[in-house]
FIFIBA-952529 format. One record per atom (N, C-alpha, C): x, y, z; atom name; residue in one letter; residue number from 1. Coordinates in pm, whole numbers, always signed. Each point is the difference from the previous one (the first is absolute). Layout:
BEGIN
- X:Y:Z:CA:A:NUM
...
REM end
This chain:
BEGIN
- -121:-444:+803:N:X:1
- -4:-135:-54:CA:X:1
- +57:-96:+105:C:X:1
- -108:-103:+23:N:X:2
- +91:-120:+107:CA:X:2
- +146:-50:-37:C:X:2
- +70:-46:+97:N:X:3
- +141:-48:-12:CA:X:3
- -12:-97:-78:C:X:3
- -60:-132:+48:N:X:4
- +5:-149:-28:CA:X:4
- -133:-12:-85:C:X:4
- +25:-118:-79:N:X:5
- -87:-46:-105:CA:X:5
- -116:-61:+42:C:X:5
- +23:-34:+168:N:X:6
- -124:-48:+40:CA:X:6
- -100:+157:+58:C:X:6
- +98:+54:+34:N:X:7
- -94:+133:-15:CA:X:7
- -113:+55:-106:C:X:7
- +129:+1:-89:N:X:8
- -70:+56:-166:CA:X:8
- -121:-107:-30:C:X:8
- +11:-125:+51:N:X:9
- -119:-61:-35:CA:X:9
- -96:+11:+70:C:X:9
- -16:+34:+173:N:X:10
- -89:+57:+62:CA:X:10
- -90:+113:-67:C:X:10
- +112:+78:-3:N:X:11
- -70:+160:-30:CA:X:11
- -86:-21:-175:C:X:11
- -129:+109:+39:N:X:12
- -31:+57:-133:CA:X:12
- +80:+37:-133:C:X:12
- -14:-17:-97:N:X:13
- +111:+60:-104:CA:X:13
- -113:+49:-64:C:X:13
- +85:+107:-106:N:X:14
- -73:+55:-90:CA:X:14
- +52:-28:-145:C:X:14
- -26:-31:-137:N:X:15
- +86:+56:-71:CA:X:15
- +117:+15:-55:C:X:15
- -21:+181:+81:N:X:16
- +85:+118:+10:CA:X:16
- +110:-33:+94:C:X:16
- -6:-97:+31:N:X:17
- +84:-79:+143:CA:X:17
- +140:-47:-98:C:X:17
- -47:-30:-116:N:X:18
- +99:-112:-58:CA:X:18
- +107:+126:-24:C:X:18
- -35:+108:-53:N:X:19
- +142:+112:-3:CA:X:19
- +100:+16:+69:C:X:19
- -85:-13:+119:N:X:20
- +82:-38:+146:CA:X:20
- +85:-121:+25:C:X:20
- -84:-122:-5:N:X:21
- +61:-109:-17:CA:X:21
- +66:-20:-88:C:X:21
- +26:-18:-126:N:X:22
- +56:-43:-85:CA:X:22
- +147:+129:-12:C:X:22
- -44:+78:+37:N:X:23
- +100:+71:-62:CA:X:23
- +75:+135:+93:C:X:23
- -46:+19:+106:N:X:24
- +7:+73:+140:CA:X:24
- +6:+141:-64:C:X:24
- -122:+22:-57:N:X:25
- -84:+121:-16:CA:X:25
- -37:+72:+65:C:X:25
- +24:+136:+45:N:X:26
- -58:+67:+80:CA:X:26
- -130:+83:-31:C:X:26
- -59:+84:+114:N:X:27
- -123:+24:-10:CA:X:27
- -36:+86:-65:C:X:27
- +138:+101:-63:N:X:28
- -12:+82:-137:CA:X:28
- -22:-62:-93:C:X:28
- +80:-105:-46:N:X:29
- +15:-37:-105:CA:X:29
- -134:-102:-19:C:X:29
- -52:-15:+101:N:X:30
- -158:-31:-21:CA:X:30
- -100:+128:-40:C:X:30
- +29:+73:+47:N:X:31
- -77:+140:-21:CA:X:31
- +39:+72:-154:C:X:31
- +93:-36:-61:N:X:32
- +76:+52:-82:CA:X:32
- -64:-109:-149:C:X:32
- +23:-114:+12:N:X:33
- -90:-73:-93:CA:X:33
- -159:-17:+3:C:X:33
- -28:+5:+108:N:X:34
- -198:+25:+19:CA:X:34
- +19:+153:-98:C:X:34
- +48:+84:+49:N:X:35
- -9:+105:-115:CA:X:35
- +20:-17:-133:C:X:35
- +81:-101:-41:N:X:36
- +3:-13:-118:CA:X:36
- -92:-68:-55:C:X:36
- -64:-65:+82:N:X:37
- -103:-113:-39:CA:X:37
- -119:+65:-13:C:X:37
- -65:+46:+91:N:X:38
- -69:+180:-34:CA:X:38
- -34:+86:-124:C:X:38
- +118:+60:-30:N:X:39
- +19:+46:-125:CA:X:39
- -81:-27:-99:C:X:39
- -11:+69:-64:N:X:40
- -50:-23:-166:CA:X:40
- +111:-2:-94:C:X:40
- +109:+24:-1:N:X:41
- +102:+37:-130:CA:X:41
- +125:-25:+139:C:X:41
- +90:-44:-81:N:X:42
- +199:-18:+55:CA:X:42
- +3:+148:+91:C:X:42
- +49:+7:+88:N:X:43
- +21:+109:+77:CA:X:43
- +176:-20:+19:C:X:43
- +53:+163:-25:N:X:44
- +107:+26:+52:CA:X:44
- +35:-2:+140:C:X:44
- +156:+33:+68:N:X:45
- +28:-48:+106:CA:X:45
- -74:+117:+128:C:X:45
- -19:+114:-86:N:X:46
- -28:+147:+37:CA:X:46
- -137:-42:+69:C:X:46
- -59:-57:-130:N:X:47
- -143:+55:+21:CA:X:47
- -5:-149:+122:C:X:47
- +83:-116:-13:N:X:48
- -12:-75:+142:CA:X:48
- -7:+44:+107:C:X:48
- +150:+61:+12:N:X:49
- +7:+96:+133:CA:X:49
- -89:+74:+31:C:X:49
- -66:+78:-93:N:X:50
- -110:+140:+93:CA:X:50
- -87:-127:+49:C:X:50
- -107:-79:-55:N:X:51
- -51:-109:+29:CA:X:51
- -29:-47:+109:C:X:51
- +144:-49:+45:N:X:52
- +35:-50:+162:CA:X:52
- +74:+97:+73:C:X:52
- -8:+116:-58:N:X:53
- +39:+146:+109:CA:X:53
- +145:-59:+63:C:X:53
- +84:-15:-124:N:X:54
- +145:-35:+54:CA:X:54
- +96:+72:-102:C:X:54
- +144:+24:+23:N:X:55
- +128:+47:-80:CA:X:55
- -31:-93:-117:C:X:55
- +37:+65:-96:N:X:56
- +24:-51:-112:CA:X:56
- +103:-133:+21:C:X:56
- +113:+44:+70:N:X:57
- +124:-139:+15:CA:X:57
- -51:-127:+111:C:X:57
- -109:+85:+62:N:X:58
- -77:-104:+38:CA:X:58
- -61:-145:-58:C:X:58
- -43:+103:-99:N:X:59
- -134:-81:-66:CA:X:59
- +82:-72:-96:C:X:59
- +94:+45:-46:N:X:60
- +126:-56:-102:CA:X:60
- +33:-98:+72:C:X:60
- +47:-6:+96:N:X:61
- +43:-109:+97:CA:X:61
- -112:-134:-10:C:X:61
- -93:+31:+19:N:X:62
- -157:-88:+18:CA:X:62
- -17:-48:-134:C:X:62
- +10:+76:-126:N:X:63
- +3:-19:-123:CA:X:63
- +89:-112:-48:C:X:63
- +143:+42:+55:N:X:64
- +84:-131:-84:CA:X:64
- +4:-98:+99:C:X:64
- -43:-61:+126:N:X:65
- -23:-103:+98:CA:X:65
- -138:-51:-78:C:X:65
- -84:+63:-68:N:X:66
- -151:-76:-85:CA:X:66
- +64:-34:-98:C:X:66
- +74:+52:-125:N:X:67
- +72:-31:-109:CA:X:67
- +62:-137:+50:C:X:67
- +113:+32:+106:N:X:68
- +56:-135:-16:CA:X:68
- -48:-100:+15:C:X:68
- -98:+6:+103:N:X:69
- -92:-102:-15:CA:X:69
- -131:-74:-83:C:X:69
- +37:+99:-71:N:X:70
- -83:-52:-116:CA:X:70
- -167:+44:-27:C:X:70
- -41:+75:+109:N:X:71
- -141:+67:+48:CA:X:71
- -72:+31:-160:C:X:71
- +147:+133:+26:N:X:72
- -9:+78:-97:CA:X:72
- +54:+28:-171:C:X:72
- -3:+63:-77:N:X:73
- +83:+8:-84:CA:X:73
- -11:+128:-104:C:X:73
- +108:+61:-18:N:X:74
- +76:+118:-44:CA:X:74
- -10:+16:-130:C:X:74
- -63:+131:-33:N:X:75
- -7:-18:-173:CA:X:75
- +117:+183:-15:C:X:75
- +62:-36:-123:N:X:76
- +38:+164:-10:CA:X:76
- -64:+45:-75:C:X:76
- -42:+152:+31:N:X:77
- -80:+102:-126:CA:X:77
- +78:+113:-49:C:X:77
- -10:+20:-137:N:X:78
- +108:+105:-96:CA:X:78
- -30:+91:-11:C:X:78
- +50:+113:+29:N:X:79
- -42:+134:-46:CA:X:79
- -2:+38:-113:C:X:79
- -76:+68:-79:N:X:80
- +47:+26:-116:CA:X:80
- +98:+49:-58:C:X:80
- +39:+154:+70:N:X:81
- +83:+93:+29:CA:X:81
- +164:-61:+6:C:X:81
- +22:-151:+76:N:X:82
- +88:-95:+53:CA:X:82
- -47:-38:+156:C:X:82
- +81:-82:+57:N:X:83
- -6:-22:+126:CA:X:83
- -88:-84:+17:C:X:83
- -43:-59:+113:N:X:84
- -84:-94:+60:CA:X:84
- -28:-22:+182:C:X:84
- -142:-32:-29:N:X:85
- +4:-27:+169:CA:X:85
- -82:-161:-3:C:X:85
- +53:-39:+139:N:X:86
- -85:-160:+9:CA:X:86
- -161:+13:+60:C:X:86
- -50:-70:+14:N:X:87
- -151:-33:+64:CA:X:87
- -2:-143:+24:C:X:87
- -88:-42:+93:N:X:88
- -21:-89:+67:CA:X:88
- -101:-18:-58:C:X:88
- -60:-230:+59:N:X:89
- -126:-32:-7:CA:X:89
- +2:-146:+50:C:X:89
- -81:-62:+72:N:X:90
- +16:-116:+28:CA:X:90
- -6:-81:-91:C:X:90
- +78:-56:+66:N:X:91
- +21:-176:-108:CA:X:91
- -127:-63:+28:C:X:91
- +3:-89:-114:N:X:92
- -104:-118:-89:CA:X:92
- -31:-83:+173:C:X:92
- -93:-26:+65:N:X:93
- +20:-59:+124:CA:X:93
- -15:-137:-27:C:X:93
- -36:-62:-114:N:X:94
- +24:-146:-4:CA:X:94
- +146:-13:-12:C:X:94
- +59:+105:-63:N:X:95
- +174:-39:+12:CA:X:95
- +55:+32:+151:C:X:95
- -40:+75:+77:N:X:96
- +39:+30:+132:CA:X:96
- -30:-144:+74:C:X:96
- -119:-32:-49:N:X:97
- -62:-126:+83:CA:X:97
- +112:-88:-13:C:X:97
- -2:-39:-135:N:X:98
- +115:-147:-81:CA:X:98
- +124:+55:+83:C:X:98
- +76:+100:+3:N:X:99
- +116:+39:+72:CA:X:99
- +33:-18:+143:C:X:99
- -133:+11:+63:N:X:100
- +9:-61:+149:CA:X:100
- -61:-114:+25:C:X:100
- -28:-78:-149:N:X:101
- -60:-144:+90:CA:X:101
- +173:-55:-23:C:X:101
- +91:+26:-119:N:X:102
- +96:-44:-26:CA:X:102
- +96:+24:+123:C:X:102
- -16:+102:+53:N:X:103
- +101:+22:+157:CA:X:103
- -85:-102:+91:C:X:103
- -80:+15:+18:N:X:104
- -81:-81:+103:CA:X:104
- +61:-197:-84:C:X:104
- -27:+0:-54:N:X:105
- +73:-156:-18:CA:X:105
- +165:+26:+23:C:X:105
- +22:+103:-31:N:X:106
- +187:-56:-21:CA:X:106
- +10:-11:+190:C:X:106
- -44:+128:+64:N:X:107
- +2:-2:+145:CA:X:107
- -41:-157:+121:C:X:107
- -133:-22:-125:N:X:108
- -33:-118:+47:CA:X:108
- +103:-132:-14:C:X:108
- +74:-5:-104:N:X:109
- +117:-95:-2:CA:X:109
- +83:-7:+88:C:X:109
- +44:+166:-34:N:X:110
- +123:+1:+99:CA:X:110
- -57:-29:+156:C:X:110
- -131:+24:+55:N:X:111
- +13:-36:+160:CA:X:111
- -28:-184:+13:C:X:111
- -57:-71:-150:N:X:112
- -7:-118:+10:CA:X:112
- +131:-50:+13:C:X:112
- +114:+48:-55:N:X:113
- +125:-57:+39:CA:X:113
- +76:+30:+123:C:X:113
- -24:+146:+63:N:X:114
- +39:+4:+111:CA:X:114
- -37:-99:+152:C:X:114
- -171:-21:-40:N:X:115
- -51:-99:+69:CA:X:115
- +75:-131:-24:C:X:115
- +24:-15:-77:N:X:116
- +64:-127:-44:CA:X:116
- +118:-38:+84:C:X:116
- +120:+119:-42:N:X:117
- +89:+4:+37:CA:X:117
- +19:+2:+218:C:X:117
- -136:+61:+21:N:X:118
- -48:-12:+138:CA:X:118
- +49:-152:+83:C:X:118
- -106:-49:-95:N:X:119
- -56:-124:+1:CA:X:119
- +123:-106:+16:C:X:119
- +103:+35:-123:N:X:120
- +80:-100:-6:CA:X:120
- +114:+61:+69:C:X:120
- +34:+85:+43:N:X:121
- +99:+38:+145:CA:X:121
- -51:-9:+133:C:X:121
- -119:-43:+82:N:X:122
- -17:-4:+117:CA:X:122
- -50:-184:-16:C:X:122
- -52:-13:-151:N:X:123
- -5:-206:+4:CA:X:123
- +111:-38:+64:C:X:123
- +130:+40:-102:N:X:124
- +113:-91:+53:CA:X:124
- +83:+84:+145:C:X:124
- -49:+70:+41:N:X:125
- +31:+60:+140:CA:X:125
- -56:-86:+81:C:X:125
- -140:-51:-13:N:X:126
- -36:-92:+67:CA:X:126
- -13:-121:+12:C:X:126
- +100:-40:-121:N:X:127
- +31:-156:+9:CA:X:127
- +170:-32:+27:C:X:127
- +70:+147:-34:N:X:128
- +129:-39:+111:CA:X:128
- +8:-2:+117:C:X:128
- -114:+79:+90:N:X:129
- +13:+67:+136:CA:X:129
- +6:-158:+48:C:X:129
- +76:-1:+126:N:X:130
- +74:-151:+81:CA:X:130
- -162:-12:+85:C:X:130
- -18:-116:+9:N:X:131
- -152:-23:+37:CA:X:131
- -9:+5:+166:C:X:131
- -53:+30:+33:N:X:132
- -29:+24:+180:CA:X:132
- -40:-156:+53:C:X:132
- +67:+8:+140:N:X:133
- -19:-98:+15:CA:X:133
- +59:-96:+135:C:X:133
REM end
């Protein structure tokens, strides 16, 4: 991924880019929700891992970095017997969408004020500086 924002606006994006961007997703955890997205039915963390041919604490790892971000989301299932195990499934993507247009404005504020703040520390830098002459 480019450094600078004038980069990121050069380059192609995809997407699948925004996982990255928005949330510094790696290329499992891209591989790890395309599988879920895939799927026909919630998949456990197990059946993730064989999937993307990784450790289980792997894929666990990749699992709760999608959770927290909201990708994904966690249902528990009951045994009859007792006990329980979780399964996975992607989230609603108009709510994923609404969730990162809402970062994308708050981000957008905050760099409108930093600009600001730019703006109004090098103005009056350049109306104290002693004039040449």
């Amino acid at each position: 991924m480019p450094d600078s924002m004038a980069e990121q606006l050069q380059q192609d994006m995809e997407c699948e880019g925004l996982l990255e961007c928005f949330h510094g997703l790696k290329q499992l955890d891209k591989e790890c929700f395309q599988t879920l997205v895939d799927a026909t039915e919630p998949l456990t963390v197990d059946e993730i891992a064989d999937t993307v041919d990784r450790e289980r604490s792997t894929a666990y790892r990749s699992v709760q970095r999608l959770l927290q971000a909201g990708f994904i989301q966690k249902e528990q299932v009951n045994y009859e017997q007792g006990g329980y195990y979780h399964v996975y499934s992607p989230s609603d993507p108009s709510k994923v969408a609404r969730d990162m247009q809402r970062m994308l404005n708050d981000w957008y504020a905050k760099m409108g004020q930093l600009i600001q703040e730019f703006e109004d520390k090098y103005d009056q830098t350049q109306h104290t500086a002693p004039a040449e002459g």
